[in-house]
N, C-alpha and C positions, 0 to 999 in steps of 0.2 A: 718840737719847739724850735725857731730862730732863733739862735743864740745875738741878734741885733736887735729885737723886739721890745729889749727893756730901755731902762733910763740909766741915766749916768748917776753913778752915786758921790754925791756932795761931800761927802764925809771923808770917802776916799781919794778921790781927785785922781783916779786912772783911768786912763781911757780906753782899756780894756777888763775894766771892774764894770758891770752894769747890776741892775736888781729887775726885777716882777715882782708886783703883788697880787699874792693870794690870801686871797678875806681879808684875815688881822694879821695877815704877816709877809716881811718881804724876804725873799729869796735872794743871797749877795752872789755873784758867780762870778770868774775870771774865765777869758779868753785868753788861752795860750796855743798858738801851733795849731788849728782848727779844734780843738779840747775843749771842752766848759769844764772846769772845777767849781762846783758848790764850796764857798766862802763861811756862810751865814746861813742859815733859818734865823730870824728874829721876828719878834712882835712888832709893831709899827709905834707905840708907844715906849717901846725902848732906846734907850742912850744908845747907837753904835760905840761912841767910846768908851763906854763901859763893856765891850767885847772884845777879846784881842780876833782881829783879823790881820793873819800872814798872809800880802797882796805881794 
């Protein structure tokens, strides 16, 4: 996967935080340093703010 493929998430407002979605869920990731860290599994139907994500 390219880790530039996704979209920028609203919620978080970094621009090295993107997401994908798969089926009913999106995927949060951070780029650090050429690294992807997985953020988030969520459902699409869910509050992100009702998730703590450390970005």
């Amino acid at each position: 996967m390219h880790p530039f493929i996704g979209c920028a998430v609203a919620e978080i407002g970094d621009e090295n935080t993107g997401e994908i979605s798969l089926y009913a869920y999106r995927i949060i990731y951070q780029l650090l340093d050429r690294q992807v860290f997985i953020l988030a599994i969520a459902h699409k139907r869910q509050n992100l703010k009702n998730i703590p994500i450390v970005s």
